[in-house]
NUTORLO-731749 format. One record per residue: x, y, z of N, C-alpha, C, O in turn; residue in one letter. Coordinates in steps of 0.2 Angstrom, whole numbers, plus 2048, in hexadecimal, padded with zeros to 3 digits. Example, Ala and Ser with C-alpha at 12.3 -4.5 7.8 and 13.67 -1.06 7.14 Angstrom:
8427E482783E7EA8278427F08278477EF82AA;8407F58238447FB824840800827843806828S;
***
This chain:
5D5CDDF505D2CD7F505D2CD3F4A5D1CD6F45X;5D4CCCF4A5D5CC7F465CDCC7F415C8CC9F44X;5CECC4F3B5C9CC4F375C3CBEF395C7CB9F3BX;5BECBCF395B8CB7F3C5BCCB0F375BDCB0F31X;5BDCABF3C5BFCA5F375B8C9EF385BAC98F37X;5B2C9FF3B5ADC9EF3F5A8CA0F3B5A8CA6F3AX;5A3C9DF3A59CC9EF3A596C9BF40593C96F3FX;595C9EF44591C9AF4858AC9CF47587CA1F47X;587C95F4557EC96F4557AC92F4A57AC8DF4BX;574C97F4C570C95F5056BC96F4F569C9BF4CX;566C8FF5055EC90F4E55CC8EF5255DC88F53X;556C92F55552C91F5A54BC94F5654AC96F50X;545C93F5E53DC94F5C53EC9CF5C542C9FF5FX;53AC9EF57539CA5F58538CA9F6153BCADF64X;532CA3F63534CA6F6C53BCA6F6E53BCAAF72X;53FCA4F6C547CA5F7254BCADF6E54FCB1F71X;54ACADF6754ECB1F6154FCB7F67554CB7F6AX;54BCBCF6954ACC2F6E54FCC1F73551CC6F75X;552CBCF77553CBAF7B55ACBBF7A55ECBEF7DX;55BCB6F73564CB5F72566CB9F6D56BCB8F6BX;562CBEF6B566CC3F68566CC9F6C569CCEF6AX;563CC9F72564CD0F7956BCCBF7B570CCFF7DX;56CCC5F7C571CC2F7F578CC5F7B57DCC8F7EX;577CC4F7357CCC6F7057FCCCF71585CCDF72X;57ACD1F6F57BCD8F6E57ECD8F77583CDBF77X;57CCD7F7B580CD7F82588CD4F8358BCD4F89X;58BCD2F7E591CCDF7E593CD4F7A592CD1F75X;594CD9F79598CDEF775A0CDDF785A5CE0F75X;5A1CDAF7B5ABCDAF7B5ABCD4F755B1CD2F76X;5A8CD2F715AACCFF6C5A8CD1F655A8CCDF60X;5A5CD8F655A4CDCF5F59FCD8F5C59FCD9F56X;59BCD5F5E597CCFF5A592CD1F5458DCD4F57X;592CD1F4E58DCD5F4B58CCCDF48590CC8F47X;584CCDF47582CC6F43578CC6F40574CCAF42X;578CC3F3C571CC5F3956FCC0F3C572CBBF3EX;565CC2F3C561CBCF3C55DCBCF3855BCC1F35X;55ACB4F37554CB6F3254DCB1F32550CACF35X;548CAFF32544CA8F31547CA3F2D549CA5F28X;547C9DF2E548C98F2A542C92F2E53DC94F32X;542C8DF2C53DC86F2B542C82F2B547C81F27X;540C7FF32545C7AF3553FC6FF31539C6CF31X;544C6FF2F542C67F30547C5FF3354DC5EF34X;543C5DF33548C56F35544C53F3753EC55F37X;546C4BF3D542C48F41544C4CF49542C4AF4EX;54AC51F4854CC51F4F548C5AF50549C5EF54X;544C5CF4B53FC63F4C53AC5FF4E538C5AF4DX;539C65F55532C63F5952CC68F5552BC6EF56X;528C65F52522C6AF4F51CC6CF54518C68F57X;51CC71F56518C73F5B511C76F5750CC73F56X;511C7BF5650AC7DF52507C7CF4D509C7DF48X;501C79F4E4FAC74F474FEC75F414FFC70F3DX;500C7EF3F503C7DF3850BC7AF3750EC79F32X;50DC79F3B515C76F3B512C70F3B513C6DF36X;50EC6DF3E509C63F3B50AC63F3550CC5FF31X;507C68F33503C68F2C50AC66F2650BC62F22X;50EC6BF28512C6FF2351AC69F2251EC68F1DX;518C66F2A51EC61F2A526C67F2A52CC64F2AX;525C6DF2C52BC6FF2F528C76F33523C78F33X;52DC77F3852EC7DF3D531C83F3C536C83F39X;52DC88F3C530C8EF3C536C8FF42534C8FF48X;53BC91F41541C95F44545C9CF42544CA0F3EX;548C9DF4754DCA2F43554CA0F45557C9DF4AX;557CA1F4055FCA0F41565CA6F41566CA8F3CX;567CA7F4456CCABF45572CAAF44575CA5F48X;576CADF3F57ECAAF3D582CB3F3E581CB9F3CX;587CAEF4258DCB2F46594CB3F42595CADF43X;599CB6F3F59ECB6F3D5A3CB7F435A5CBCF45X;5A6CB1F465ABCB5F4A5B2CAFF4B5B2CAAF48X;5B7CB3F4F5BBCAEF505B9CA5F525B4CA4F54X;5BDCA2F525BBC9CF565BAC9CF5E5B5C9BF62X;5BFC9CF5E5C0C9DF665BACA1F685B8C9EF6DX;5B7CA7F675B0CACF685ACCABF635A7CAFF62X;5ACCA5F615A4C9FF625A4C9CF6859FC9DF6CX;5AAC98F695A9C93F6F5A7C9AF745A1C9BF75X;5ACC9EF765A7CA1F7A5A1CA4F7D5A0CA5F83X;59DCA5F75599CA8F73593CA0F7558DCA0F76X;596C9DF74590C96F76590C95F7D58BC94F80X;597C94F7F597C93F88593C9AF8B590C97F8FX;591CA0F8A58ECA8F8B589CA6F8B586CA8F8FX;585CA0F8457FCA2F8357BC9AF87576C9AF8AX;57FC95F8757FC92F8D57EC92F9357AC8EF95X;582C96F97580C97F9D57BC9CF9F57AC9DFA5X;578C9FF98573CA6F9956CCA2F99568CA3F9DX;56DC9EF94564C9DF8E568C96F9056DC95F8CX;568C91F9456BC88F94561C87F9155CC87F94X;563C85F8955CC83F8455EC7EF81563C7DF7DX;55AC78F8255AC74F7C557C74F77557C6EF73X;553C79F75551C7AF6F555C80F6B552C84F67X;559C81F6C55EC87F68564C81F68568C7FF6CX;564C7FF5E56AC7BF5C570C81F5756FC86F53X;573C7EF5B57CC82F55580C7CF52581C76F53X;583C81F4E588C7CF4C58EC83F4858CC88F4AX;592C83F45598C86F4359CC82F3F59DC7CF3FX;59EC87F395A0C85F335A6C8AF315A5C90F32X;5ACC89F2E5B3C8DF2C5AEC90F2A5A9C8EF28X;5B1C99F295B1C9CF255B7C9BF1F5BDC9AF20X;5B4C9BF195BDC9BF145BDCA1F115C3CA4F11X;5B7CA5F0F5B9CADF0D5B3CB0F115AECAEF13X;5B6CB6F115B1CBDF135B3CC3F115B9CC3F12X;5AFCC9F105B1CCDF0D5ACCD3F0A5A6CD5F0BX;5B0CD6F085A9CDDF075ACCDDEFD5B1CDEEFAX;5A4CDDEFA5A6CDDEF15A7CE4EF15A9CE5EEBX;5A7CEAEF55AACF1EF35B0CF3EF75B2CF9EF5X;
***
């Protein structure tokens, strides 16, 4: 298998996160290993749903980044598309230029 030339990131509400990481670990024919974590979403185009996201002026999320080919992003999007079709779950994808292990 070719080295991940692909970072795909997804952030979504904590409610969907259970959802598309059972989706992931289900996509086993592409070996998919990837972290998640919380982050705090802002912008005008974040919908603040709860009194402390008013207050605070940003959203709690979690973001999930994937290392893989390109090609098994796209399909890794088309997969999560027609499983979870969300518009509250934004991606987007950025080269990898290195990766690697320091030992």
């Amino acid at each position: 298998m070719s080295a991940p030339d692909t970072c795909l990131n997804l952030i979504m509400p904590s409610a969907l996160a259970d959802d598309v990481v059972d989706l992931l670990l289900g996509h086993r024919e592409l070996a998919i290993s990837f972290a998640s974590f919380p982050v705090n979403a802002h912008g005008a185009d974040v919908a603040l749903v709860e009194p402390s996201e008013h207050v605070s002026g940003q959203a709690s999320r979690i973001q999930i980044q994937l290392l893989l080919r390109r090609e098994d992003a796209e399909t890794v999007l088309g997969y999560l598309k027609a499983q979870l079709p969300n518009p509250k779950v934004f991606y987007w994808a950025t080269p990898i230029l290195l990766e690697g292990r320091l030992g």
